[in-house]
C-alpha positions as CSV (number, residue, x, y, z in Angstrom):
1,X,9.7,-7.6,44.2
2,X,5.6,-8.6,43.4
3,X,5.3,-12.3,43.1
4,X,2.4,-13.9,41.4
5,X,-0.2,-16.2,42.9
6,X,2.2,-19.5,42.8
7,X,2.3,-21.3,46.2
8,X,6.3,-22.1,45.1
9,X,6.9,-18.1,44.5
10,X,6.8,-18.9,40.8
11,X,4.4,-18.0,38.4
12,X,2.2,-20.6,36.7
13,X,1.9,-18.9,33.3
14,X,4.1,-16.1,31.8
15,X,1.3,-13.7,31.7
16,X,1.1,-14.3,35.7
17,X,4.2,-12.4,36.5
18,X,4.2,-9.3,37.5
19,X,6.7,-6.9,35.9
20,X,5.9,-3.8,37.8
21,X,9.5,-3.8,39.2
22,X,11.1,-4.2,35.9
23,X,11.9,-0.8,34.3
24,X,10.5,-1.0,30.6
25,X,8.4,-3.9,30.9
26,X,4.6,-3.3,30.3
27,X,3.0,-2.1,33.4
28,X,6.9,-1.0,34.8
29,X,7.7,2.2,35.7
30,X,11.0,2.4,33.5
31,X,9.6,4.6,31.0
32,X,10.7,4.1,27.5
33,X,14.3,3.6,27.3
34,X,14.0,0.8,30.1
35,X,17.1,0.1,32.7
36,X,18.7,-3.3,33.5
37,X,20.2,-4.6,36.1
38,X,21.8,-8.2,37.4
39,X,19.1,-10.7,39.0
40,X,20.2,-12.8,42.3
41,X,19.5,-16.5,42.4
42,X,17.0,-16.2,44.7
43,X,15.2,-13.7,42.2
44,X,15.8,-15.5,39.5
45,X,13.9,-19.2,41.4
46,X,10.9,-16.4,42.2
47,X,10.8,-15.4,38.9
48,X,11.1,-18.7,36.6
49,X,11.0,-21.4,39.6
50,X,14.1,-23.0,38.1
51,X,15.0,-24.5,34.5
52,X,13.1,-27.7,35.8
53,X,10.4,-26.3,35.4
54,X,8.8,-27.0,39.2
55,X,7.5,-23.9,39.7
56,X,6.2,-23.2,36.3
57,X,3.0,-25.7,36.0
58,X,4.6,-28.6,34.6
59,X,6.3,-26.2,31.6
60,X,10.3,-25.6,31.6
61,X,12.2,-23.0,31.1
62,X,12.1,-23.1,27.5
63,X,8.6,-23.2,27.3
64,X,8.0,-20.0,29.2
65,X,9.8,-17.8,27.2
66,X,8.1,-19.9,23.5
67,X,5.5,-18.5,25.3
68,X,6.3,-15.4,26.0
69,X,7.7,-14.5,22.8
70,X,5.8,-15.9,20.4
71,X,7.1,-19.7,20.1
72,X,9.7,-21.5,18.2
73,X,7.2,-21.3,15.1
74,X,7.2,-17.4,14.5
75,X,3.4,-17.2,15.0
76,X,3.2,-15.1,17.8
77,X,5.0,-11.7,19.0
78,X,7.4,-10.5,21.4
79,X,7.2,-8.8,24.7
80,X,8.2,-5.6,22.5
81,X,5.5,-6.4,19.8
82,X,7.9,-7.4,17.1
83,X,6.3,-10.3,15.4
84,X,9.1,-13.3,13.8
85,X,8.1,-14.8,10.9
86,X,10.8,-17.9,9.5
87,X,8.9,-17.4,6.3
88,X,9.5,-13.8,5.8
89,X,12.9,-14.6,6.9
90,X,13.1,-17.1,4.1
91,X,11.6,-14.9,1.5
92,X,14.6,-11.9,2.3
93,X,17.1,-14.8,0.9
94,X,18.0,-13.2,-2.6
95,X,17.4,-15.8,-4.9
96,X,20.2,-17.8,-7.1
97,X,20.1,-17.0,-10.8
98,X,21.3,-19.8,-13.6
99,X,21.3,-19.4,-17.4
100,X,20.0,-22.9,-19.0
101,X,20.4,-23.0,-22.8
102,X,17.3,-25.8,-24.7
103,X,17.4,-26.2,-28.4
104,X,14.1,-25.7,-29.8
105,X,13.2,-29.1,-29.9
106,X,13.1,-29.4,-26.0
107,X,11.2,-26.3,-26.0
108,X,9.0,-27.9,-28.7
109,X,8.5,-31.2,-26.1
110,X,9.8,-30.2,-22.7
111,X,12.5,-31.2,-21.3
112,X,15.0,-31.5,-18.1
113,X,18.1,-30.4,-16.0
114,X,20.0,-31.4,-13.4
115,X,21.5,-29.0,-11.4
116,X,23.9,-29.3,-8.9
117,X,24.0,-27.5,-6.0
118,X,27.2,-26.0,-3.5
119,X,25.4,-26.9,-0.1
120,X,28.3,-28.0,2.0
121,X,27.2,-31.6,1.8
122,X,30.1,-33.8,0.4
123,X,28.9,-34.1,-3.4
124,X,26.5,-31.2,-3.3
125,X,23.0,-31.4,-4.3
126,X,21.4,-32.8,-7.1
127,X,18.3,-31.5,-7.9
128,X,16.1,-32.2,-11.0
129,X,14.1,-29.4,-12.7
130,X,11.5,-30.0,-15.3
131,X,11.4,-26.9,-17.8
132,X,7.9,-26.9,-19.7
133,X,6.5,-26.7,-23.0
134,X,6.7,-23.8,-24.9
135,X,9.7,-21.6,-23.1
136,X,11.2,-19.2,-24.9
137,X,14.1,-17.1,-24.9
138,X,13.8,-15.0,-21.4
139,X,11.3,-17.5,-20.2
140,X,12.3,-18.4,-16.4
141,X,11.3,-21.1,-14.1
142,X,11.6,-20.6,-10.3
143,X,11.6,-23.1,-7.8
144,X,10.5,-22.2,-4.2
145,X,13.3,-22.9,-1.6
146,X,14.9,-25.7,-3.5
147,X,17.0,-27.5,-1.3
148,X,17.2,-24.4,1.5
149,X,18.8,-22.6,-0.4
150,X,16.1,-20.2,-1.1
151,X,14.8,-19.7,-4.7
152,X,16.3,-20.6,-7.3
153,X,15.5,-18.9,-10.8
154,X,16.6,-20.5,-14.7
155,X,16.6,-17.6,-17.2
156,X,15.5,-20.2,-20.5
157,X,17.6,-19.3,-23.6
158,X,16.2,-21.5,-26.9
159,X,18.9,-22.1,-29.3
160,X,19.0,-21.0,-32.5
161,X,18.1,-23.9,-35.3
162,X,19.2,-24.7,-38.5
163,X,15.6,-25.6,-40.5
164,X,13.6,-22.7,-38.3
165,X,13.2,-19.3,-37.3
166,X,10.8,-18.5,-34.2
167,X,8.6,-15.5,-34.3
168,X,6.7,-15.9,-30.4
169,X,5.1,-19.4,-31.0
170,X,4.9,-19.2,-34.7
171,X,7.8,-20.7,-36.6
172,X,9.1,-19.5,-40.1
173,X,10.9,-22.1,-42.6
174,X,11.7,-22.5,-46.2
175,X,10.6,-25.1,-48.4
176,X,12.2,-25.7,-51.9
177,X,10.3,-26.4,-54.5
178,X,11.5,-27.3,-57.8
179,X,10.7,-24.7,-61.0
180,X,8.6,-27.4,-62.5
181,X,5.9,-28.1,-59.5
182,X,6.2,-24.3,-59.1
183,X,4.9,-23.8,-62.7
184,X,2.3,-26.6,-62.8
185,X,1.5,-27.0,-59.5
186,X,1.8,-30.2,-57.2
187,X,3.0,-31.4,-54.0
188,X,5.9,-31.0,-51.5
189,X,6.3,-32.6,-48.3
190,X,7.1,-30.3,-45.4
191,X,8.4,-31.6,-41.8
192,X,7.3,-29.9,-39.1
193,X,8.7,-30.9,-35.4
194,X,6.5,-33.4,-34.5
195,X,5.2,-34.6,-38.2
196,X,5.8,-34.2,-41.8
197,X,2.7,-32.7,-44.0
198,X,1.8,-32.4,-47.5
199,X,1.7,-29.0,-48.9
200,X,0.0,-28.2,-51.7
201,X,1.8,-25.9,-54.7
202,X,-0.3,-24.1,-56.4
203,X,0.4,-23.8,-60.0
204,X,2.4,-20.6,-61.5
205,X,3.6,-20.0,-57.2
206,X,5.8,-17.3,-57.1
207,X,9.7,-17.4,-55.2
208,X,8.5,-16.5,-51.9
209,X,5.1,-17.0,-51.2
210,X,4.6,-17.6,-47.7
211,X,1.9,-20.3,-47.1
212,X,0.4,-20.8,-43.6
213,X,0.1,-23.8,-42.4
214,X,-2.2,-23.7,-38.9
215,X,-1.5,-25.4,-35.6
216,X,2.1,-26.6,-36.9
217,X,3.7,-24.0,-34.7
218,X,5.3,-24.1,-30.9
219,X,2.5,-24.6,-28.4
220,X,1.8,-22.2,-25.9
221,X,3.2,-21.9,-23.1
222,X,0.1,-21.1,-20.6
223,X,-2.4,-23.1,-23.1
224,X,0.2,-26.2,-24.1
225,X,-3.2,-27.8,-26.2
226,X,-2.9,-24.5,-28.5
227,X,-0.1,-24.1,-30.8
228,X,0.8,-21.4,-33.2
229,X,1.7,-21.8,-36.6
230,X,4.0,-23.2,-39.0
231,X,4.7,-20.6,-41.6
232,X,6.7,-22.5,-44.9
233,X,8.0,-19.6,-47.5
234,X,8.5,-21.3,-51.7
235,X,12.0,-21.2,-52.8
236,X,12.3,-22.2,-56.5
237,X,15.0,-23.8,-57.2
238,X,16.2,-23.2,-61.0
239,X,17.6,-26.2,-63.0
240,X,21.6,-25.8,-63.5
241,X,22.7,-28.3,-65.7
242,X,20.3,-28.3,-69.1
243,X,20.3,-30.8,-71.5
244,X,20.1,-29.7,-75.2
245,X,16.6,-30.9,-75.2
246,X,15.9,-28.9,-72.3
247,X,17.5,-25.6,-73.6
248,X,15.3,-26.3,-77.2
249,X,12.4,-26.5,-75.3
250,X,12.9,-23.4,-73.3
251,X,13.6,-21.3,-76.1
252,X,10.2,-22.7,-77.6
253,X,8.7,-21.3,-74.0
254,X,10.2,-17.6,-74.6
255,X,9.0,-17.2,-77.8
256,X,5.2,-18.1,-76.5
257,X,6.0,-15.9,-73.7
258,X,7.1,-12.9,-75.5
């Protein structure tokens, strides 16, 4: 068979040997399917120059064929032009799905979860996962090879709450308000999530006016320094019990009225 240049029969760099004599190699005459066949010793010492690397410029076996076929890091490509990638090999892993449930006021602040992970190690692995500001329901936070264990994606799912109703980042409650204030007008206090605010009654405000109260709402979640609003509905609230002074008087107001 060819040999290269070496004075020791082996060749210095991978690219020095010649392949001719090896069907399907580049340059070989094996045509496309190739052939193989079983290499004596003393073919094998011509060819690599032994695993010690004597015969191979100071390399070793292991680093002729990294070079040959592209290294241990992916970056290069293989004798039959097939490039490795690890990353790309990473990125087939299908990704882990978890449902994570927040009430609204996590998703109002941000919050955390621990999640434990089934990776052979004796306890599994713990790994902390900040969910941000202003998730809502079908929200989902991915974290990039967490652990090895290639991606791992939380579908969000805000609770429902007792005081509000979300509409996107605007949030829809009801404030009772008692048929007197609703008559003549006054004041009602009004807690939103992070503060409680005055809200002025207008007098003669109908059951069910919606009043908008701006910037009160859930921030965004892509622009957390803008926040939607709070949207607080009137709910008179008749008196039940009257006094006999009270009825009197209320007659008096239905005969105005009429």
């Amino acid at each position: 068979m060819a040999r290269s240049g070496s004075s020791t029969g082996a060749p210095a760099h991978p690219e020095d040997f010649d392949w001719s004599s090896w069907g399907g190699a580049p340059g070989g005459g094996g045509g496309q399917g190739g052939y193989t066949r079983t290499v004596t010793p003393e073919e094998f010492e011509q060819m690599f120059g032994g695993m010690g690397g004597s015969g191979m410029g100071g390399g070793s076996f292991s680093s002729f064929f990294d070079t040959l076929f592209g290294g241990r890091g992916g970056r290069g490509r293989s004798a039959g032009g097939m490039g490795f990638d690890a990353t790309q090999m990473a990125a087939r892993t299908p990704a882990q799905e978890a449902t994570v449930q927040v009430t609204l006021e996590e998703a109002f602040s941000g919050t955390t979860r621990v999640l434990q992970l089934a990776d052979g190690s004796p306890n599994g692995t713990r790994l902390e996962v900040n969910i941000p500001r202003g998730v809502t329901t079908g929200s989902k936070v991915r974290m990039k090879g967490a652990a090895g264990q290639g991606d791992i994606v939380l579908n969000i799912e805000v609770m429902d709450n007792h005081r509000y109703t979300r509409e996107g980042d605007n949030l829809h409650t009801k404030v009772p308000v008692d048929l007197y204030t609703a008559l003549l007008g006054g004041e009602v206090q009004v807690p939103a999530l992070d503060k409680t605010v005055a809200l002025t009654i207008p007098a003669g405000t109908q059951n069910g006016k919606t009043i908008r109260l701006r910037g009160l709402g859930m921030p965004h979640l892509k622009h957390q320094d803008k926040r939607g609003d709070l949207l607080a509905e009137v709910e008179v609230k008749l008196p039940t019990h009257l006094s006999a002074k009270e009825k009197e008087l209320f007659e008096e107001l239905r005969k105005i009225q009429a």
